[in-house]
C-alpha positions as CSV (number, residue, x, y, z in Angstrom):
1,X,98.2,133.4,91.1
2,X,101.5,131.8,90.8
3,X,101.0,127.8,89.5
4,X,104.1,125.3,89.7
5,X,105.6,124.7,85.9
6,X,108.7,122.9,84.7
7,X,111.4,125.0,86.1
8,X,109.8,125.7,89.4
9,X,109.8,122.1,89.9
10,X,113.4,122.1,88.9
11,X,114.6,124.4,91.6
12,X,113.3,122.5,94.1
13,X,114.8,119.1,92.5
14,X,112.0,117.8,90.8
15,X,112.3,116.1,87.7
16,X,110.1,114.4,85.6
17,X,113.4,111.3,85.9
18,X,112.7,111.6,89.7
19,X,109.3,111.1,89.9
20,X,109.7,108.4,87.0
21,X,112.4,107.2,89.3
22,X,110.2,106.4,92.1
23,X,107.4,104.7,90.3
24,X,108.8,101.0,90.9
25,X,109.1,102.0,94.5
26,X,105.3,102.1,94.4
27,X,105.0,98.9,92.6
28,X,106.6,97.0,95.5
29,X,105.6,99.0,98.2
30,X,102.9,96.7,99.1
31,X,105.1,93.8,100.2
32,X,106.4,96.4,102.5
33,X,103.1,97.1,104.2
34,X,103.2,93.5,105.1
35,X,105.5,93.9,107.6
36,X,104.7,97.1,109.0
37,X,103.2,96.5,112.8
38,X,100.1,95.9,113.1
39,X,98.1,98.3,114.4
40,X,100.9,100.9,113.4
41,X,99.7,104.6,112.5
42,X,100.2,106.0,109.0
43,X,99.6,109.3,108.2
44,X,100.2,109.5,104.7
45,X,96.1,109.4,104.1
46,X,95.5,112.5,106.8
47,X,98.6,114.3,105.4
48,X,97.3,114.2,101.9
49,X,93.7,115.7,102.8
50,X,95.8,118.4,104.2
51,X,98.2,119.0,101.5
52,X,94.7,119.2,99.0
53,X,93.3,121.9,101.2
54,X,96.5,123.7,101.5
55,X,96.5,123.7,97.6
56,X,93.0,125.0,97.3
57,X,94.0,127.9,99.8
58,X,97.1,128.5,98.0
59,X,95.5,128.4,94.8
60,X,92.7,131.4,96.3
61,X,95.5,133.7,97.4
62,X,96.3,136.8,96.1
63,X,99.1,136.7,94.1
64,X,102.8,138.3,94.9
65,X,101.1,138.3,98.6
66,X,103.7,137.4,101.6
67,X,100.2,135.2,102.4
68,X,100.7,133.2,99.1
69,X,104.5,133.0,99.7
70,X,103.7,131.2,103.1
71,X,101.3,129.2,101.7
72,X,103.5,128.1,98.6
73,X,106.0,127.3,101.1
74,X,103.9,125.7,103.3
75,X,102.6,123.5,100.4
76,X,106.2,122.5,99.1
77,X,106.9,121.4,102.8
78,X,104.1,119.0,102.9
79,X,105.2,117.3,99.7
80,X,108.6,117.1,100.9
81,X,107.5,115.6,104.3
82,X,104.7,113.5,102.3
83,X,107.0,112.1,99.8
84,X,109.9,111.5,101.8
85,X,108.4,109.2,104.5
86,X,108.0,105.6,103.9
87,X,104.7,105.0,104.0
88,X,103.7,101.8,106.5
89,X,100.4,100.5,105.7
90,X,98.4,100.0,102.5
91,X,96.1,103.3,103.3
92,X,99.4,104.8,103.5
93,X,100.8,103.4,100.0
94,X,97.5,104.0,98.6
95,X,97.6,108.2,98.9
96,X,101.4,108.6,98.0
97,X,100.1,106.9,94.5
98,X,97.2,109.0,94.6
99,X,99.9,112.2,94.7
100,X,101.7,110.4,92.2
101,X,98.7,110.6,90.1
102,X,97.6,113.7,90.9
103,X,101.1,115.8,90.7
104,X,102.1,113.8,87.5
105,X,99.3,114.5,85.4
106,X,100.6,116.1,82.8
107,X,104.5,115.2,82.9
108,X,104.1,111.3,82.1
109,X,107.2,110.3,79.8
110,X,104.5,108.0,77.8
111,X,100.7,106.8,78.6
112,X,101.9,103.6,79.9
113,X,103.3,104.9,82.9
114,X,100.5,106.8,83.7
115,X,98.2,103.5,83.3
116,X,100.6,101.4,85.6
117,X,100.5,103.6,88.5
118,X,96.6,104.2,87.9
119,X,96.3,100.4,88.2
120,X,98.9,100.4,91.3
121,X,96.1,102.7,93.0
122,X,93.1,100.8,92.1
123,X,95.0,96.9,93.0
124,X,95.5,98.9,96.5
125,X,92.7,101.0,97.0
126,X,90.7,97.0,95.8
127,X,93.2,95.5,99.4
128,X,91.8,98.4,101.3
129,X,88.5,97.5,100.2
130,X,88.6,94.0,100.8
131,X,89.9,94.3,104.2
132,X,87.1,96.4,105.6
């Protein structure tokens, strides 16, 4: 089964300086959310669900398959759609740091910015919380 690695994220523009890039976006992103209108619809938190299970399936292919090819594709255009939309709402915020978390795991320049966006998460995931 085919897993992403350095230089596949490479050809498709990712960089470790990107992702690090985009990690004060997150930090503000909150103040953002304020204005967003209310009642307005995110779909960062439904997008992510999907992108997870499109990963699991992906992941259970068969590899070298044109199924896994449309799947890894598939995949990739998810992220691109989920990381290139602002997000509107705190829900919304909240799962583009979740991916952050999650897709970063192992390519953090140092532990510190790994604990910063952990503690972005849990300050928005603690607003969500104390809104319901």
């Amino acid at each position: 089964m085919t897993k992403p690695n350095p230089a596949t994220a490479k050809a498709y523009g990712l960089s470790r300086r990107n992702l690090l890039a985009a990690v004060p976006a997150v930090a503000i992103a909150p103040a953002a959310a304020a204005v967003a209108a209310p009642g307005a619809q995110d779909k960062h938190p439904q997008w992510l669900a999907e992108y997870y299970e499109t990963q699991r399936v992906w992941e259970l292919a068969e590899e070298d398959t044109p199924r896994e090819e449309f799947l890894f594709e598939l995949w990739h255009e998810m992220q691109r759609q989920f990381c290139r939309t602002r997000a509107t709402t705190i829900e919304g915020i909240a799962a583009q740091a979740e991916w952050l978390v999650h897709d970063a795991e192992d390519y953090w320049a140092c532990e510190d910015q790994r604990i910063l966006v952990e503690n972005i998460l849990a300050a928005l995931q603690g607003l969500m919380e104390a809104d319901a």
